[in-house]
C-alpha positions as CSV (number, residue, x, y, z in Angstrom):
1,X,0.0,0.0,0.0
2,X,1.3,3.1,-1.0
3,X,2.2,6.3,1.6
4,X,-0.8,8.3,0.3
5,X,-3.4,5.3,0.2
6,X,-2.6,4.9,4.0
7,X,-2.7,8.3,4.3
8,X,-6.1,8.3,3.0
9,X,-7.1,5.6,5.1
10,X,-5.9,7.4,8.2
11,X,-7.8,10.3,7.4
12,X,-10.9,8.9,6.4
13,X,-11.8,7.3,9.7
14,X,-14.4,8.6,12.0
15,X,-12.6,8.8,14.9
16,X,-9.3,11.8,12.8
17,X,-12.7,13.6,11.6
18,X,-14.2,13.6,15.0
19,X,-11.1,14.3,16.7
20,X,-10.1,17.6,14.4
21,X,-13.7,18.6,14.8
22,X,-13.5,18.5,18.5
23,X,-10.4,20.3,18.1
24,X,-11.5,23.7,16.1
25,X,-14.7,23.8,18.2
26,X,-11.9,23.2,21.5
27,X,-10.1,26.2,20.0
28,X,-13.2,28.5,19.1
29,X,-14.7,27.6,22.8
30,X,-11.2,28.9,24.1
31,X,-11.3,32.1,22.3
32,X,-14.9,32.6,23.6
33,X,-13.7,31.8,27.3
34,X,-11.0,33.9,27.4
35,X,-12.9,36.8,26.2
36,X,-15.7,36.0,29.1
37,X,-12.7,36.2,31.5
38,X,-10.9,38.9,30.7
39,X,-13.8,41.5,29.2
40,X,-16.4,40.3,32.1
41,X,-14.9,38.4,34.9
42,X,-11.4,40.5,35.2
43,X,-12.8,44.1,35.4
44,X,-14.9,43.7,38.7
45,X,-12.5,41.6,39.9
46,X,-10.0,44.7,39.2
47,X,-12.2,47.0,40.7
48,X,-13.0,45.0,43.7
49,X,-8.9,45.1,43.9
50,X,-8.6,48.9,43.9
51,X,-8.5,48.9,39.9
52,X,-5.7,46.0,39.4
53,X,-5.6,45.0,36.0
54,X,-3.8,41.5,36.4
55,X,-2.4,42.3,32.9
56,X,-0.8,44.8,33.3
57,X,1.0,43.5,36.9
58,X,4.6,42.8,36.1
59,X,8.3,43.4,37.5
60,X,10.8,45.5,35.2
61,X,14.4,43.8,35.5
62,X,16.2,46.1,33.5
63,X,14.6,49.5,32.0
64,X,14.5,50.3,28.9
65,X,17.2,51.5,27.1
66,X,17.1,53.5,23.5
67,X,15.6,51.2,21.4
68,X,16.2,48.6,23.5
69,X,12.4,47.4,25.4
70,X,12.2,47.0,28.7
71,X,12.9,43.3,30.5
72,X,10.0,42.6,32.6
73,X,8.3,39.5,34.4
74,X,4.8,39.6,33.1
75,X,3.0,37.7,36.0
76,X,0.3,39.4,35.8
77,X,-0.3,37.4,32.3
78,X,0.5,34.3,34.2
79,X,-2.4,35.2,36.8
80,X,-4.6,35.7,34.0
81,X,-3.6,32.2,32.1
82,X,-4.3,30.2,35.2
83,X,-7.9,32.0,35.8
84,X,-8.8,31.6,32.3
85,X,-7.2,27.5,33.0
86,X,-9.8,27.3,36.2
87,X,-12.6,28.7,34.6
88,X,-12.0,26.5,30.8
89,X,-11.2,23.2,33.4
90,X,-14.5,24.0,35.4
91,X,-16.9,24.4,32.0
92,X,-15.2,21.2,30.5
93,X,-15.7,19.1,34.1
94,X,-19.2,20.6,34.6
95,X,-20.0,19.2,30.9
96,X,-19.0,16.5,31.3
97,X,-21.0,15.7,34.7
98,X,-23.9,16.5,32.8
99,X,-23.0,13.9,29.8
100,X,-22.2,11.0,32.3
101,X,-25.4,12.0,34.5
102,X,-27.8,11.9,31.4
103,X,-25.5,8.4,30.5
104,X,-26.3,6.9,34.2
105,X,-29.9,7.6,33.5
106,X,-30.2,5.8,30.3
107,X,-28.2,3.1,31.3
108,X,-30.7,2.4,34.9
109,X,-34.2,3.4,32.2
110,X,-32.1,0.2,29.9
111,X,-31.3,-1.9,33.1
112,X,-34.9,-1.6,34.6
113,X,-37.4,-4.2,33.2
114,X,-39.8,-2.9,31.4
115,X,-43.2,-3.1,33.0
116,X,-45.6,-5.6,31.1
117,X,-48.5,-4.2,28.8
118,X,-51.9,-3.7,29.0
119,X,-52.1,-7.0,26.6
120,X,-50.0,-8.8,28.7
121,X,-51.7,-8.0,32.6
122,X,-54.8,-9.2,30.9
123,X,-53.5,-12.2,29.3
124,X,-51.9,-13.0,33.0
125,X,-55.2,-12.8,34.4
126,X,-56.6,-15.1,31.6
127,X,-54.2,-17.2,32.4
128,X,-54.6,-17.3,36.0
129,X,-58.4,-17.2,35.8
130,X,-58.0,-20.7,33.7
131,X,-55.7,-22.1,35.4
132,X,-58.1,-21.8,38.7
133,X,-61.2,-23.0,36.7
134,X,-59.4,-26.6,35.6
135,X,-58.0,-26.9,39.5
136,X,-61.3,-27.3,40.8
């Protein structure tokens, strides 16, 4: 088999097209999170603060020289990274709590015998009703 028929193979299964679907609506749910946190979330946290944008919170190492920027450590990014991290984490485990909740229900309405039928609680009693006649 040649490198592009497995190639084609490859891609044609359903689990690559699932996967790279899962992936672009991963990365447009990202963008949409991150926006949530930093245009909705951030500001009153900022305010509640005194006005701190975590952003803009860093520590210059060495000014800036000419045309030489400035050598800072941005934490206040990294603060930002690991509350947008907690909030993503928290959507995705809350999600998924739903999925396995609605599974567990389907699985116990699968598990549980279904209860006979109108045709069936009659035909019992037919039977039972026979059965008592041709004992006595």
């Amino acid at each position: 088999m040649s490198l592009i028929q497995e190639f084609k193979a490859f891609a044609s299964r359903g689990n690559v097209i699932d996967m790279a679907v899962g992936i672009i609506i991963g990365a447009a749910f990202g963008k949409i999170v991150s926006s949530f946190v930093g245009d909705v979330i951030m500001p009153p946290i900022g305010l509640i603060l005194g006005g701190v944008d975590f952003s803009d919170l860093a520590v210059t190492l060495k000014a800036a020289e000419g045309s030489a920027p400035a050598v800072v450590i941005a934490y206040g990014k990294f603060i930002q990274t690991i509350i947008d991290f907690l909030i993503i984490s928290f959507a995705i485990f809350m999600g998924l709590k739903a999925i396995n909740t609605l599974k567990k229900k389907q699985e116990e309405e699968a598990a549980a015998p279904a209860a006979p039928t109108k045709d069936q609680e009659l035909l019992t009693e037919i039977r039972d009703l026979l059965k008592a006649q041709q004992e006595r």
